[in-house]
C-alpha positions as CSV (number, residue, x, y, z in Angstrom):
1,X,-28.5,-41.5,-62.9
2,X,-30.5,-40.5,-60.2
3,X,-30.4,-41.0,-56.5
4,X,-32.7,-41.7,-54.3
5,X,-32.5,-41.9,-50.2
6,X,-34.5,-45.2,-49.4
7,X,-33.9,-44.5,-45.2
8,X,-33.0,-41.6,-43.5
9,X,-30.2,-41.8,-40.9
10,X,-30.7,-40.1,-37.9
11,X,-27.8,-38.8,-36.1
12,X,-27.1,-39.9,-32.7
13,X,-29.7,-38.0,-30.5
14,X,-32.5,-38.4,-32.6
15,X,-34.1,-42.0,-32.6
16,X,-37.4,-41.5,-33.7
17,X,-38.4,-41.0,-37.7
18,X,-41.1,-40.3,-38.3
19,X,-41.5,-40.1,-42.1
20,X,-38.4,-38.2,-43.6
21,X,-38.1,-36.8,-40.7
22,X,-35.6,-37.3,-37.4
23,X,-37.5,-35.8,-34.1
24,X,-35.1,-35.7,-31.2
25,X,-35.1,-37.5,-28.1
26,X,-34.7,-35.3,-24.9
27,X,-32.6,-36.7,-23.2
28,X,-31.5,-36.3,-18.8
29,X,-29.1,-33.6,-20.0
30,X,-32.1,-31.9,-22.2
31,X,-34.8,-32.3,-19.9
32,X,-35.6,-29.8,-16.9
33,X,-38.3,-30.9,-14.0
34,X,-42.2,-31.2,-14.6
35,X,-43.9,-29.0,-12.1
36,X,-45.9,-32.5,-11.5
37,X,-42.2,-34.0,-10.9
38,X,-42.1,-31.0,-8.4
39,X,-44.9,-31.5,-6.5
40,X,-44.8,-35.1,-6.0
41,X,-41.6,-34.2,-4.4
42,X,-43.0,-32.0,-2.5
43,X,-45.7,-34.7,-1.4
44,X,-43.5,-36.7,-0.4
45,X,-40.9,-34.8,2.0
46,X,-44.5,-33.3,3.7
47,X,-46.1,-37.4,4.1
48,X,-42.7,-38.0,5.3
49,X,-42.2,-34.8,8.0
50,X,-46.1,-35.9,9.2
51,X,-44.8,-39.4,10.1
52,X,-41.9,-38.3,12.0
53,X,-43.3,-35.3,13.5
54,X,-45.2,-36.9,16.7
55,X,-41.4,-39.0,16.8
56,X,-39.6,-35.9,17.1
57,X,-42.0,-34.3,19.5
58,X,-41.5,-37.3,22.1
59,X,-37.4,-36.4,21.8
60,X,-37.9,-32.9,23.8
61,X,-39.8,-34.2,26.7
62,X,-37.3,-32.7,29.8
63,X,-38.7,-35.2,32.5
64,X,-38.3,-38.3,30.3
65,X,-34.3,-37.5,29.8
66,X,-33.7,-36.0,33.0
67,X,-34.7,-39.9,33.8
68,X,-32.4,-41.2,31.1
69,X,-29.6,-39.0,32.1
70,X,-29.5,-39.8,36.0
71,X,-29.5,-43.5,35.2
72,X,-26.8,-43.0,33.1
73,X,-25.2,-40.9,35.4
74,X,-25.2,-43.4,37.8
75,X,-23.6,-46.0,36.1
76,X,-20.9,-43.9,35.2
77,X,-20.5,-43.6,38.7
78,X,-20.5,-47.2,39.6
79,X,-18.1,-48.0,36.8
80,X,-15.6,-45.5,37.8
81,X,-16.1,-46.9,41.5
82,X,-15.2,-50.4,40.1
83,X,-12.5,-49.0,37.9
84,X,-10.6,-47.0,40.6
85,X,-11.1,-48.9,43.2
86,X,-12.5,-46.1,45.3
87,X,-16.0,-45.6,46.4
88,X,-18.1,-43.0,44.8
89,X,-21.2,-40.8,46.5
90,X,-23.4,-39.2,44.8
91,X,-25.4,-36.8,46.3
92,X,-27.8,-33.8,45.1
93,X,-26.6,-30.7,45.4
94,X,-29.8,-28.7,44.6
95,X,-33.3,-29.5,43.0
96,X,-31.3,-29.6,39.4
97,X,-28.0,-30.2,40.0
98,X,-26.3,-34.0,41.0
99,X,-22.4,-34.1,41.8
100,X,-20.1,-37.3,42.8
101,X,-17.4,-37.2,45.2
102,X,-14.7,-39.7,45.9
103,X,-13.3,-41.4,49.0
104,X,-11.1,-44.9,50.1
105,X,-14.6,-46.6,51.0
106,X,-18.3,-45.6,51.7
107,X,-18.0,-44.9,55.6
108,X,-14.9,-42.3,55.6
109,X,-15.4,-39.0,56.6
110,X,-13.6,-37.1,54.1
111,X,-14.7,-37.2,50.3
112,X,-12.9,-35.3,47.4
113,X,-15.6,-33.7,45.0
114,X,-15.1,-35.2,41.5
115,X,-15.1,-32.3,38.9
116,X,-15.4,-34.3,36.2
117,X,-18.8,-35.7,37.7
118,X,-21.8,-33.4,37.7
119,X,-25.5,-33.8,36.3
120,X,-27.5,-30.6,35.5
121,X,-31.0,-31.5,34.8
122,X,-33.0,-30.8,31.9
123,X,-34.6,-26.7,31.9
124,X,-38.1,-28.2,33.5
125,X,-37.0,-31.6,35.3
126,X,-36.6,-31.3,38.9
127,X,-35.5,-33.7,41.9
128,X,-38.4,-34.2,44.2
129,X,-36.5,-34.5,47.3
130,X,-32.8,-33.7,48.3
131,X,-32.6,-35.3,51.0
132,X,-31.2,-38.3,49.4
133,X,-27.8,-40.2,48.8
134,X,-26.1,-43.3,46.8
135,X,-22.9,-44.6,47.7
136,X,-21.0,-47.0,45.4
137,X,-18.2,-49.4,47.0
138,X,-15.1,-50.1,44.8
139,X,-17.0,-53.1,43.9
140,X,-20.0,-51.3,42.3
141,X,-22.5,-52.5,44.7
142,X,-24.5,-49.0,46.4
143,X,-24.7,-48.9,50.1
144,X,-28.4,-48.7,50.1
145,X,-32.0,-48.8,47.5
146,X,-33.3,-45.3,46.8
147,X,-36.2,-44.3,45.0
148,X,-35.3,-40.7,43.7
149,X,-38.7,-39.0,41.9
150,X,-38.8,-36.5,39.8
151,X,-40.8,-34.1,38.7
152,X,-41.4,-31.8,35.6
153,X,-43.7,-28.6,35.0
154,X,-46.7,-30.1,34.7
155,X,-46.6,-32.5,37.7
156,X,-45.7,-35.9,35.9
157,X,-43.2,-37.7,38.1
158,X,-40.7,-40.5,37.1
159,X,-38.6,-42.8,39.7
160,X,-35.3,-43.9,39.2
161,X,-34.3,-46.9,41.4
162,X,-31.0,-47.9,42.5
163,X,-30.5,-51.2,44.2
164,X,-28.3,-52.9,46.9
165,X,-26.6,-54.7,44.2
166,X,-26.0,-51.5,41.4
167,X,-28.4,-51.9,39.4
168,X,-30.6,-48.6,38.4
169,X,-33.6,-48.4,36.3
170,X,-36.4,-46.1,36.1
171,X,-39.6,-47.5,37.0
172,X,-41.9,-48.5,34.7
């Protein structure tokens, strides 16, 4: 008695028959990358770097966050006014450098320097004028409205405003 095979089993990893024959699948763990795979990749992460590249440049612009940072600044100062109790000047102490000082209320004579307080502007940001200063009472509201300009390398200025009433923006 003879025996004949009318279908072929394949084992596990090979689904395809073609004839009498199993050819094997590749499989994720068999397979390597296409150098098409590759460069599509490689597509990609460039389309994507092209978009974010004028994004990124805007982030290093020293007269834009020397802006940011002195409003900032000053609303720290005004919260730690309202939060002490105390009153809080802020004054420049050169072309780069803003510090805060302390006292009971905005007309004493004597105000302790606040170490914790100090604003170093951005490498090519510079205060315009010096000749400036921003008092806050213990109830945040600053003693007068300043315009403080600033100025960067290649002559761009920016204004930050502080109000009777606290507020600071930068001007539009």
């Amino acid at each position: 008695m003879s025996y004949q095979a009318t279908s072929l089993v394949c084992p596990y990893r090979a689904k395809v028959r073609r004839g009498n024959h199993c050819i094997p699948l590749r499989t994720i763990e068999d397979r390597g990358t296409t150098a098409l795979e590759l460069i599509v990749v490689v597509i990609l992460i460039a389309l994507f770097f092209a978009g974010a590249l004028p994004t990124i440049k805007q982030l290093n612009n020293p007269l834009r966050n020397g802006a940011h940072e002195m409003v900032a600044f000053f609303k720290e100062a005004r919260a730690k006014a309202i939060a002490t109790t105390l009153a809080y000047s802020i004054t420049p102490a050169s072309a780069t450098r803003i510090t805060a000082a302390f006292a009971k209320n905005c007309a004493a004579a004597d105000f302790s320097p606040d170490s914790s307080m100090a604003l170093e502007l951005p490498q090519g940001a510079s205060l315009s004028a010096t000749n400036w200063s921003v008092c806050f009472n213990s109830r945040g509201f600053a003693d007068s409205s300043v315009d403080i300009t600033m100025s960067d390398q290649d002559m761009r200025t920016k204004t930050v405003q502080v109000f009777l009433g606290g507020a600071v923006r930068i001007e539009p």
